[in-house]
mmCIF file as gemmi writes it, N, C-alpha and C atoms, coordinates in Angstrom:
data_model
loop_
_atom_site.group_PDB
_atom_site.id
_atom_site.type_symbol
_atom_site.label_atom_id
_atom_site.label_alt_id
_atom_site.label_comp_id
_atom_site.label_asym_id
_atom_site.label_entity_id
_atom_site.label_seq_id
_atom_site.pdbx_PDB_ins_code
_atom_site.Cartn_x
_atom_site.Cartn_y
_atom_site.Cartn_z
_atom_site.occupancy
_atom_site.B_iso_or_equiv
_atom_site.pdbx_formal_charge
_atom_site.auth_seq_id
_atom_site.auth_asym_id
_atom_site.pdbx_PDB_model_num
ATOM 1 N N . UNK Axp A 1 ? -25.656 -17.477 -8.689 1 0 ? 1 A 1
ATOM 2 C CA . UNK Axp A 1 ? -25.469 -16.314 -7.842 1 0 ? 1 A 1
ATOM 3 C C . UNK Axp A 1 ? -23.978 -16.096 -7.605 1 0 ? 1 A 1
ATOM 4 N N . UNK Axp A 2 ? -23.38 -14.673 -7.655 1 0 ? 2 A 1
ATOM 5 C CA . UNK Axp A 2 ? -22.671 -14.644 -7.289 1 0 ? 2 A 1
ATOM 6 C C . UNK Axp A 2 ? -21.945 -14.767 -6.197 1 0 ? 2 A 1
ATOM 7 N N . UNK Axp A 3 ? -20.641 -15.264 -6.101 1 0 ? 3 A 1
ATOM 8 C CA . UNK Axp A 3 ? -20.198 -15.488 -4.228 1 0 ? 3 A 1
ATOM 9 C C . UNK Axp A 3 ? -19.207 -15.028 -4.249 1 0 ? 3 A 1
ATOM 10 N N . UNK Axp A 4 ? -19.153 -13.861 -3.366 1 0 ? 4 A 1
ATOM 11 C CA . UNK Axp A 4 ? -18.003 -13.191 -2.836 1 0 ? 4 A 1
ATOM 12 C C . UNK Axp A 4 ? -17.168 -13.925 -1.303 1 0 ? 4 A 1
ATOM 13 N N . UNK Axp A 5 ? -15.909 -13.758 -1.989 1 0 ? 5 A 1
ATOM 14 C CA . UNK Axp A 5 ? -14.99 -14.427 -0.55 1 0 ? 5 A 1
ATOM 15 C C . UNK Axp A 5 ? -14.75 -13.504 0.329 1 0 ? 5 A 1
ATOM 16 N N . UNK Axp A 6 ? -15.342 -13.625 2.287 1 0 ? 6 A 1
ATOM 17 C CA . UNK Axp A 6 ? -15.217 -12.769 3.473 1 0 ? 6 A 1
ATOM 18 C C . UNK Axp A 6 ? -14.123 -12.396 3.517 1 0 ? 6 A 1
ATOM 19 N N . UNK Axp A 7 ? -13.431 -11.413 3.394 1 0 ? 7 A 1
ATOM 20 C CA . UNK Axp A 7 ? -12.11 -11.514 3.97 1 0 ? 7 A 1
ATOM 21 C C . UNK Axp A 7 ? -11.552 -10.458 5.546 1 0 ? 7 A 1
ATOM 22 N N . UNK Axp A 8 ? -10.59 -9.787 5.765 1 0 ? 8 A 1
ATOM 23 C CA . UNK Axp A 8 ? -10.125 -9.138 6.438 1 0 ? 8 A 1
ATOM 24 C C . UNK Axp A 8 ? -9.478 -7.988 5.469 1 0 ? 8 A 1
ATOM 25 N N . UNK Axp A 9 ? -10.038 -6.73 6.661 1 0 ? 9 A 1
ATOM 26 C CA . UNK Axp A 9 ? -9.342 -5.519 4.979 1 0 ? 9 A 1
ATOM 27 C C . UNK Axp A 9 ? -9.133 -4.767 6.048 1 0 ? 9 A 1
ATOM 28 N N . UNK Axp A 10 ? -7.397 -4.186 5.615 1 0 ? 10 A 1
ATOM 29 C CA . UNK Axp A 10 ? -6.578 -2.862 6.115 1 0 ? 10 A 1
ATOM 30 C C . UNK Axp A 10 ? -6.316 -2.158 5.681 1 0 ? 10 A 1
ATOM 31 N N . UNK Axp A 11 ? -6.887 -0.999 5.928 1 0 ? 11 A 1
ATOM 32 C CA . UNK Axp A 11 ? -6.713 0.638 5.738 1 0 ? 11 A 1
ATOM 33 C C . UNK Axp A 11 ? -5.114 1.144 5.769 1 0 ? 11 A 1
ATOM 34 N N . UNK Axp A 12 ? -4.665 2.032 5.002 1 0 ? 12 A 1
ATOM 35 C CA . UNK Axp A 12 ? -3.834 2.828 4.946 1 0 ? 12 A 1
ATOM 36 C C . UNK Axp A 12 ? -4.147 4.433 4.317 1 0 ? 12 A 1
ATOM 37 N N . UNK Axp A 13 ? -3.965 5.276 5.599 1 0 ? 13 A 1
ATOM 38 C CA . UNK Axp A 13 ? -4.029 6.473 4.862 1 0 ? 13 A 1
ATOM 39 C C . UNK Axp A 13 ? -2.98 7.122 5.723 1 0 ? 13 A 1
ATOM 40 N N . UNK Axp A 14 ? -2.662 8.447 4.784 1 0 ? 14 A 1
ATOM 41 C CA . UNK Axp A 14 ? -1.482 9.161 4.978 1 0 ? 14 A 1
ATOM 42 C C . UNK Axp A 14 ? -0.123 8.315 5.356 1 0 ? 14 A 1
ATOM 43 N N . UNK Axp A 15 ? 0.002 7.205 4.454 1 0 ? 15 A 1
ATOM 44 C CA . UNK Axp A 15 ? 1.11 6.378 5.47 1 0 ? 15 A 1
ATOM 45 C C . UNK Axp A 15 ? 0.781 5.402 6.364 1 0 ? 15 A 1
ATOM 46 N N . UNK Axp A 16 ? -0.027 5.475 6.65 1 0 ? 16 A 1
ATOM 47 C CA . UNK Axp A 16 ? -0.617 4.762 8.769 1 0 ? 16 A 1
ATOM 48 C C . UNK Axp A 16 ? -1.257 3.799 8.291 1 0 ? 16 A 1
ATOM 49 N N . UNK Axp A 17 ? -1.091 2.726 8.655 1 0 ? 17 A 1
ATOM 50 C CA . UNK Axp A 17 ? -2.043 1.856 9.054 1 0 ? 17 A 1
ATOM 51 C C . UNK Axp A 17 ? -1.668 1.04 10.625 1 0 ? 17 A 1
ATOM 52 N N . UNK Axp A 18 ? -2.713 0.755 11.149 1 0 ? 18 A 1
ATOM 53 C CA . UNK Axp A 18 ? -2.994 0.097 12.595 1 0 ? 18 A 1
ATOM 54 C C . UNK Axp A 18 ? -3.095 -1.162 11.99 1 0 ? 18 A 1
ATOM 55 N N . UNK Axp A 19 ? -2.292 -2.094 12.754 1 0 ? 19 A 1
ATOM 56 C CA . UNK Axp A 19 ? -1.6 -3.519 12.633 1 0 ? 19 A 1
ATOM 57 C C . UNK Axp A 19 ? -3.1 -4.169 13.113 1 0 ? 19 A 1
ATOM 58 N N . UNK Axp A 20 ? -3.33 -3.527 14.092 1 0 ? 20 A 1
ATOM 59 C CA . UNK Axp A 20 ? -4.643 -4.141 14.748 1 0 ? 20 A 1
ATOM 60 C C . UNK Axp A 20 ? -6.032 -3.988 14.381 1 0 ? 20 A 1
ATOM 61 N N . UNK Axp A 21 ? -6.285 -3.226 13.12 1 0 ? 21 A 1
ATOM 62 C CA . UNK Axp A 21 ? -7.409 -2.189 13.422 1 0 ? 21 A 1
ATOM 63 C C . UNK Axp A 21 ? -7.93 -3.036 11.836 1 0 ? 21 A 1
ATOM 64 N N . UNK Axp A 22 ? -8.739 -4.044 11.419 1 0 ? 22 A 1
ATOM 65 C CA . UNK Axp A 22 ? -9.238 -4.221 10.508 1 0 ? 22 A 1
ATOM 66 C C . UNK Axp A 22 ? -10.582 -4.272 10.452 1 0 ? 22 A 1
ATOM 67 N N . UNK Axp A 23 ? -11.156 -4.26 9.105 1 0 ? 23 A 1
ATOM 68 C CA . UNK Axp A 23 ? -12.762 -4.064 8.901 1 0 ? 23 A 1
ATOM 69 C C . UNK Axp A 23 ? -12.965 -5.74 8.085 1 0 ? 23 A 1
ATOM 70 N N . UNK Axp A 24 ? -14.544 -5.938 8.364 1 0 ? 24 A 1
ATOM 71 C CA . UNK Axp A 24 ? -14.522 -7.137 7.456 1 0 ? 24 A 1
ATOM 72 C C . UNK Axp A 24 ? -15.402 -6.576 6.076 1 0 ? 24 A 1
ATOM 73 N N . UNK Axp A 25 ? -14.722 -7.325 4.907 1 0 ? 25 A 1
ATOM 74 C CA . UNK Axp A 25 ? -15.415 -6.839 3.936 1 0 ? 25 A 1
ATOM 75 C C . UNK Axp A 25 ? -15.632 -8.286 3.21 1 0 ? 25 A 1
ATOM 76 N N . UNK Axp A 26 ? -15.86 -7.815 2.044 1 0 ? 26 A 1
ATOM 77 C CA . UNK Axp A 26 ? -16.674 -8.844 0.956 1 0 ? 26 A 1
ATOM 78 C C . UNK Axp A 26 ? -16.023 -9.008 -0.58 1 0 ? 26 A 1
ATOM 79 N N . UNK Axp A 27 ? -14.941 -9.406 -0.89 1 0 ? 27 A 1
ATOM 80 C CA . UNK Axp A 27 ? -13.761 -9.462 -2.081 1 0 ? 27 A 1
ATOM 81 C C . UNK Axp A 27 ? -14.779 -9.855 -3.055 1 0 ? 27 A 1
ATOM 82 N N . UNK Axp A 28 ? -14.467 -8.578 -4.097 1 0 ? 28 A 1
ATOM 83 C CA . UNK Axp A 28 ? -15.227 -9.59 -5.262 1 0 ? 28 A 1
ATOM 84 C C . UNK Axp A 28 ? -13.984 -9.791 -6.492 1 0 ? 28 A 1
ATOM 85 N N . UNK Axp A 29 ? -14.414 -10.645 -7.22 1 0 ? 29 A 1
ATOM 86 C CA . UNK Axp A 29 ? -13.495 -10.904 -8.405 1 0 ? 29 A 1
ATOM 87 C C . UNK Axp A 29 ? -13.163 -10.468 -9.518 1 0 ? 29 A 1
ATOM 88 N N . UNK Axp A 30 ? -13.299 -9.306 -9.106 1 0 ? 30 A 1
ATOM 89 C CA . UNK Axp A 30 ? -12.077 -7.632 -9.969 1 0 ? 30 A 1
ATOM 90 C C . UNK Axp A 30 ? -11.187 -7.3 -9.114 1 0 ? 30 A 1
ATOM 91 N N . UNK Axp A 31 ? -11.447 -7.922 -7.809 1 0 ? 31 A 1
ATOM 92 C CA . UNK Axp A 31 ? -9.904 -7.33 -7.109 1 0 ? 31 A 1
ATOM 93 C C . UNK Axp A 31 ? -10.285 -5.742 -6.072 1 0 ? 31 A 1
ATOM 94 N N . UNK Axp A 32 ? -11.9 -5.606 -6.006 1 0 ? 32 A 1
ATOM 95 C CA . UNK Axp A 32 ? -12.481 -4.7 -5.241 1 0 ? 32 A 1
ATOM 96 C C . UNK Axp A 32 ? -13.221 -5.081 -4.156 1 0 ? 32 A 1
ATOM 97 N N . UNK Axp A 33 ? -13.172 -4.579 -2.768 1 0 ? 33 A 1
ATOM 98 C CA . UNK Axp A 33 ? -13.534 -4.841 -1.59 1 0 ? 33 A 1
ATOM 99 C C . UNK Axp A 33 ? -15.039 -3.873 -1.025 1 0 ? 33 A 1
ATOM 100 N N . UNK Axp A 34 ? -15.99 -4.767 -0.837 1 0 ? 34 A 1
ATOM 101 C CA . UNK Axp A 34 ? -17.172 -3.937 -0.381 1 0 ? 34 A 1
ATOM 102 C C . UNK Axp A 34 ? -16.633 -4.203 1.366 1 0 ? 34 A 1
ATOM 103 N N . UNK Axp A 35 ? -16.812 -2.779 1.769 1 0 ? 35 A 1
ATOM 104 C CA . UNK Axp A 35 ? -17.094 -2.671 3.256 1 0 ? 35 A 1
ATOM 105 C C . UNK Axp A 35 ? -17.963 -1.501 3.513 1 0 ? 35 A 1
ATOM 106 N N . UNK Axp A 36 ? -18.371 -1.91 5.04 1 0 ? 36 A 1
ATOM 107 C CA . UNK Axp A 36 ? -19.346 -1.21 5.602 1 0 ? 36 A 1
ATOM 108 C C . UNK Axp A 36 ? -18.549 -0.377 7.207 1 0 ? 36 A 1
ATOM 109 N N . UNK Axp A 37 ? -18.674 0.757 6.549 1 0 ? 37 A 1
ATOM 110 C CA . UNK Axp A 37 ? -17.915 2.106 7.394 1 0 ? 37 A 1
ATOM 111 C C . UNK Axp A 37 ? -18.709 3.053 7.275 1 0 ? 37 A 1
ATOM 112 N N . UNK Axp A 38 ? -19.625 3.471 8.243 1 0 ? 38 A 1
ATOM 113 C CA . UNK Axp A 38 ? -20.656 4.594 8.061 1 0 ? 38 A 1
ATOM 114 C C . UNK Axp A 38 ? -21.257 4.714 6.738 1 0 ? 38 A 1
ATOM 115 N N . UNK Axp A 39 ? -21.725 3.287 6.291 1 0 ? 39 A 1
ATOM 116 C CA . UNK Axp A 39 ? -22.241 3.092 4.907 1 0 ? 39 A 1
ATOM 117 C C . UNK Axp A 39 ? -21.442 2.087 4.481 1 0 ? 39 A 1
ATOM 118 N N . UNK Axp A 40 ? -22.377 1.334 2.774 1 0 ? 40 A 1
ATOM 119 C CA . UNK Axp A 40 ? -21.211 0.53 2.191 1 0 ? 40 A 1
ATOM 120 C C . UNK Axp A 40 ? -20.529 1.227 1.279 1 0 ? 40 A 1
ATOM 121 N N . UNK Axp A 41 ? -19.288 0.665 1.134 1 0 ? 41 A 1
ATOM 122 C CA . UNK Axp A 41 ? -18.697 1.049 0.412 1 0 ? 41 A 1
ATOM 123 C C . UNK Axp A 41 ? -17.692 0.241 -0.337 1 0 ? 41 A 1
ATOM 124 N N . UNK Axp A 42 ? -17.385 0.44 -1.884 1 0 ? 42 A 1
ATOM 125 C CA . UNK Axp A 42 ? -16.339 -0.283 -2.333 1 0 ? 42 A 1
ATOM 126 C C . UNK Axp A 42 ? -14.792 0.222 -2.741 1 0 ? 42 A 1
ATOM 127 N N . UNK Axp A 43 ? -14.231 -0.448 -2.524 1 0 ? 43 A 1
ATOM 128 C CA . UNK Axp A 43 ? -12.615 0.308 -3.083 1 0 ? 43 A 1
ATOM 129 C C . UNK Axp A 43 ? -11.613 -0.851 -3.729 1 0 ? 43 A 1
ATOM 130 N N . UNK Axp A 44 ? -10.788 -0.248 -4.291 1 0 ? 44 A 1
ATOM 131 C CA . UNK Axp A 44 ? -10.059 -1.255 -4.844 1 0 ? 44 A 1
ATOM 132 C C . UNK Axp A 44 ? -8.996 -1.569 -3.89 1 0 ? 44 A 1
ATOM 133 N N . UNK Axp A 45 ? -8.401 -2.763 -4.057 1 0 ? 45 A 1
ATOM 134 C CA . UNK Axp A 45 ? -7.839 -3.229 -2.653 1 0 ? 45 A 1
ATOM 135 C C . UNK Axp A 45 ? -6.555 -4.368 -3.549 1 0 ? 45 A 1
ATOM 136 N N . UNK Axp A 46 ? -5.348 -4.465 -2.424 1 0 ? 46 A 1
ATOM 137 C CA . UNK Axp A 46 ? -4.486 -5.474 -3.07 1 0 ? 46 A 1
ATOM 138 C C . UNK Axp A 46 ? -4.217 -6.676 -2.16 1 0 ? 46 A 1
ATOM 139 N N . UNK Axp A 47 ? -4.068 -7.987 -2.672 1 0 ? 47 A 1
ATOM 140 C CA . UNK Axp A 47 ? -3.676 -8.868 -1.65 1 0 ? 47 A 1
ATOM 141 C C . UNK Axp A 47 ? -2.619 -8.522 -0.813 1 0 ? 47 A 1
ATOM 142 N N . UNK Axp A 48 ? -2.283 -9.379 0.011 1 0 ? 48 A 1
ATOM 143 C CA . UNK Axp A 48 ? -1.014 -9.368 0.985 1 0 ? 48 A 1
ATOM 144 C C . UNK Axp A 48 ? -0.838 -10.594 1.018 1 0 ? 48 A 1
ATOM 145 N N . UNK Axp A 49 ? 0.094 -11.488 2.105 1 0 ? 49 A 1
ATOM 146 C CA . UNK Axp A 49 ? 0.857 -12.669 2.032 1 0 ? 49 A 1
ATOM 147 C C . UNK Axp A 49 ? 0.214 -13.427 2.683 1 0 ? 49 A 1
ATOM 148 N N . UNK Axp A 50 ? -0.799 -12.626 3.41 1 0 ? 50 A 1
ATOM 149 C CA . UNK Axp A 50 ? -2.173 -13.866 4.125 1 0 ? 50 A 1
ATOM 150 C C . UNK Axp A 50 ? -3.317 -13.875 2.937 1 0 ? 50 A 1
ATOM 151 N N . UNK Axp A 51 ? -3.926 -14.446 3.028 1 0 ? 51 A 1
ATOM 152 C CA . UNK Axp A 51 ? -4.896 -15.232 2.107 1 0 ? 51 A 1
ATOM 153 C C . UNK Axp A 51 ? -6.155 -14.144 2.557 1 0 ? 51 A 1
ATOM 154 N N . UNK Axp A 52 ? -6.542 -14.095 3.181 1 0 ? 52 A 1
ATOM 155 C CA . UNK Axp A 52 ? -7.514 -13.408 3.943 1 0 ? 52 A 1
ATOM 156 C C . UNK Axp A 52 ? -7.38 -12.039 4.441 1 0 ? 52 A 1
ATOM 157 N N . UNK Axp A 53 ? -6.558 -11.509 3.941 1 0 ? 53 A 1
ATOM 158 C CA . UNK Axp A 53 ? -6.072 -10.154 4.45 1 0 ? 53 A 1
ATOM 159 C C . UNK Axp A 53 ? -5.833 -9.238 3.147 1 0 ? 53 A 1
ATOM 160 N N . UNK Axp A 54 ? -6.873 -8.327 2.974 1 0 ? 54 A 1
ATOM 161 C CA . UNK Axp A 54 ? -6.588 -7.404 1.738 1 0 ? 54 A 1
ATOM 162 C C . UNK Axp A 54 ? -6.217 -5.986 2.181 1 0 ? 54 A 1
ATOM 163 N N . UNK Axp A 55 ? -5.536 -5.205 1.386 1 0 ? 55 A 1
ATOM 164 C CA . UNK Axp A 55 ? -5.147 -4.097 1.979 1 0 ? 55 A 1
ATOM 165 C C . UNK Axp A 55 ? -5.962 -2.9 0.951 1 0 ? 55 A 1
ATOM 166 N N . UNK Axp A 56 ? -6.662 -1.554 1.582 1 0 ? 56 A 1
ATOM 167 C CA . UNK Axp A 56 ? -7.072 -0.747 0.896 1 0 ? 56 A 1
ATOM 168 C C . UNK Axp A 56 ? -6.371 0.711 1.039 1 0 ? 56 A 1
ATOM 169 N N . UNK Axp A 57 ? -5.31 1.328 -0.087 1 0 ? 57 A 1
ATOM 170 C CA . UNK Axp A 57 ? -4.234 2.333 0.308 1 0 ? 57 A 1
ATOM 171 C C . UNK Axp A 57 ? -4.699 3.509 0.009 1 0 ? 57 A 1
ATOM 172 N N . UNK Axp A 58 ? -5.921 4.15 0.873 1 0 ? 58 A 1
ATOM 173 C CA . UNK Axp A 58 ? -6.309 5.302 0.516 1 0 ? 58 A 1
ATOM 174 C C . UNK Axp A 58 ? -5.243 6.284 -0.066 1 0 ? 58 A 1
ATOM 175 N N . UNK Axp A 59 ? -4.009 6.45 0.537 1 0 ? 59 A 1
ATOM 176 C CA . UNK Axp A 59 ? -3.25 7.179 -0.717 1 0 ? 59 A 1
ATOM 177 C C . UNK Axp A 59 ? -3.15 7.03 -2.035 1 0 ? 59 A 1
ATOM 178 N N . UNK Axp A 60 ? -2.766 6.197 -2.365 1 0 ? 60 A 1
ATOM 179 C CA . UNK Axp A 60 ? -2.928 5.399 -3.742 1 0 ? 60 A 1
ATOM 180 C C . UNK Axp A 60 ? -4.156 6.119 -4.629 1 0 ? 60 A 1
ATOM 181 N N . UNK Axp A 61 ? -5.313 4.891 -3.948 1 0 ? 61 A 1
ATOM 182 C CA . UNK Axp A 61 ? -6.512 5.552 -4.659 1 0 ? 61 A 1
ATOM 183 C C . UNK Axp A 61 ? -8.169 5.517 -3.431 1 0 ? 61 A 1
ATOM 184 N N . UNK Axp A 62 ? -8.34 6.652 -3.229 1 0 ? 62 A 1
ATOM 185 C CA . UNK Axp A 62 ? -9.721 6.557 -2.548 1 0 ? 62 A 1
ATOM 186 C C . UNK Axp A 62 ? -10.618 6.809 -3.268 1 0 ? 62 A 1
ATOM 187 N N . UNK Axp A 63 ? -10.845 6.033 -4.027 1 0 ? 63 A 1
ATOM 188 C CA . UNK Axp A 63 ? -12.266 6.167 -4.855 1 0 ? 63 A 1
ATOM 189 C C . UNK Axp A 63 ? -12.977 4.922 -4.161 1 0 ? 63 A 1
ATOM 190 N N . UNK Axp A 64 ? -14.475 5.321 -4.104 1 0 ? 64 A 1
ATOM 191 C CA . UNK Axp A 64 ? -15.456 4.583 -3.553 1 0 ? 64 A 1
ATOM 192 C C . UNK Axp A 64 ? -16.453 4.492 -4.516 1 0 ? 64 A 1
ATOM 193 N N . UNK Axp A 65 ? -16.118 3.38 -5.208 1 0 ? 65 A 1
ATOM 194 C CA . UNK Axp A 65 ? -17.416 3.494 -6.737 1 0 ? 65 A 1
ATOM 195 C C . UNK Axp A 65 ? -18.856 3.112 -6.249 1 0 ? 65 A 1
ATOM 196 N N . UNK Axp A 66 ? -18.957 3.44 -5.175 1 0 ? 66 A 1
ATOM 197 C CA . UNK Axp A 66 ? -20.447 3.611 -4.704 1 0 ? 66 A 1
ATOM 198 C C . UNK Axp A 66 ? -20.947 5.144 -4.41 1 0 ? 66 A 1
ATOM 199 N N . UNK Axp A 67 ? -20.236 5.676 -4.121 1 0 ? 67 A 1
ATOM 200 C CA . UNK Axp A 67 ? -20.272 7.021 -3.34 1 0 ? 67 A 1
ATOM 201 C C . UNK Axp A 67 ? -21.076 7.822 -4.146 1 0 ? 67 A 1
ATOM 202 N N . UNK Axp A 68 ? -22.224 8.308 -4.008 1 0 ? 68 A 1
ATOM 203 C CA . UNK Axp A 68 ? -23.297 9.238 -4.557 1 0 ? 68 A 1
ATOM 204 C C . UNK Axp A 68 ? -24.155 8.122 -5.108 1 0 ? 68 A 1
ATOM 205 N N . UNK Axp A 69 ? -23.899 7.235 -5.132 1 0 ? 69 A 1
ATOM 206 C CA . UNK Axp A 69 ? -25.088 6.055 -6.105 1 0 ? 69 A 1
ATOM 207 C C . UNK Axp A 69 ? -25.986 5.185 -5.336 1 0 ? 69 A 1
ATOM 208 N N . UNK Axp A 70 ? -26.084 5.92 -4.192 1 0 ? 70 A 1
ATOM 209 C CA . UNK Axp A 70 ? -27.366 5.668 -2.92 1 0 ? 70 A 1
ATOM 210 C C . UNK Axp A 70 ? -27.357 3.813 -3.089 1 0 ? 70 A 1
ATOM 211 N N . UNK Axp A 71 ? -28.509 3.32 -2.337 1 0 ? 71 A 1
ATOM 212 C CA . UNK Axp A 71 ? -28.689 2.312 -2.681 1 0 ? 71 A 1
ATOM 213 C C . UNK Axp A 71 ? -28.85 1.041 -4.027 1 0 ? 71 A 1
ATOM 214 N N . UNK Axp A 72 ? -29.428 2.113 -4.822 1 0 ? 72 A 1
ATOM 215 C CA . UNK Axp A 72 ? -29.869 1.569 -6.086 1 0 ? 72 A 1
ATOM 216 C C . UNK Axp A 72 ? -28.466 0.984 -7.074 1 0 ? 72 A 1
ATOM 217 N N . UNK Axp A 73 ? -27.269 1.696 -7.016 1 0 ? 73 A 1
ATOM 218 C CA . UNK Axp A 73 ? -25.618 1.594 -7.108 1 0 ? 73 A 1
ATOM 219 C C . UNK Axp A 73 ? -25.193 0.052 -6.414 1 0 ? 73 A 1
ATOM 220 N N . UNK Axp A 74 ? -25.702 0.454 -5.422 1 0 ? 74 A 1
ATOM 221 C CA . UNK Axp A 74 ? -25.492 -1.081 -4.797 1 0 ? 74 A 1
ATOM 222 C C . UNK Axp A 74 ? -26.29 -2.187 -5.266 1 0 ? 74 A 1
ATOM 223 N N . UNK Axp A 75 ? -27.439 -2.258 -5.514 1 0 ? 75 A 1
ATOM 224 C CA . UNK Axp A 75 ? -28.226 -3.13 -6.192 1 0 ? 75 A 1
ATOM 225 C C . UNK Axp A 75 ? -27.656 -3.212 -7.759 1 0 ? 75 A 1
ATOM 226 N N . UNK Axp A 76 ? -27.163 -2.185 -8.438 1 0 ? 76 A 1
ATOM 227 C CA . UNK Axp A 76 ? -26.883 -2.661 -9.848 1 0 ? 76 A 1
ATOM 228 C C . UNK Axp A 76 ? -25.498 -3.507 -9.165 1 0 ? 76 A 1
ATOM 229 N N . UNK Axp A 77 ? -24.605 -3.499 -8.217 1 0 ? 77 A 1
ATOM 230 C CA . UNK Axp A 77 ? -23.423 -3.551 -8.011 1 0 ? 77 A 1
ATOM 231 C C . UNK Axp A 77 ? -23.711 -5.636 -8.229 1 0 ? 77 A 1
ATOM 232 N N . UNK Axp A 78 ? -24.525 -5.8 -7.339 1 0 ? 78 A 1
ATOM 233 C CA . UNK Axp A 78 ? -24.516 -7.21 -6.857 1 0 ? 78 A 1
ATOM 234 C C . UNK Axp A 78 ? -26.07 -7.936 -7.896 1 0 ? 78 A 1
ATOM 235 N N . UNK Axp A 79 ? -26.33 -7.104 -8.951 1 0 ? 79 A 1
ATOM 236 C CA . UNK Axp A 79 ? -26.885 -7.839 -9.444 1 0 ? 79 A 1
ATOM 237 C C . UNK Axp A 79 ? -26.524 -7.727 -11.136 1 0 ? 79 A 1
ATOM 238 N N . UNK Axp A 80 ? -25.763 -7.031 -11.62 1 0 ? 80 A 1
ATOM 239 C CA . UNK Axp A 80 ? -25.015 -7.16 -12.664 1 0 ? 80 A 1
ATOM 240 C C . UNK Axp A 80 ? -23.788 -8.277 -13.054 1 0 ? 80 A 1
């Protein structure tokens, strides 16, 4: 089975991110972060200098390779 490492994930959009304001997500090993924000969702995300702290730069790129692929997206996600 696969095992994804818990981590801590910070948002940046338009510039902004809140020092304080993180979500917990689920790192998998492509370097993409599942979180759950009015749904799940995945994005691609980059480390930072804590171990446990990934950053997701909606400027950059907001793609959510779940987005329209309902549940069943998520099931191919974690069982492929």
């Amino acid at each position: 089975m696969l095992k994804l490492k818990k981590v801590n994930v910070q948002f940046v959009y338009e510039g902004i991110s809140d020092k304080r304001d993180f979500e917990t997500g689920a790192l998998f090993p492509d370097g993409r972060v599942l979180v759950d924000i009015d749904g799940v969702s995945l994005f691609d995300c980059v480390p930072t200098d804590y171990p446990d702290l990934y950053v997701v730069n909606l400027d950059v790129s907001d793609k959510d390779y779940l987005s329209g692929k309902g549940s069943e997206g998520f099931i191919d996600l974690i069982t492929n």
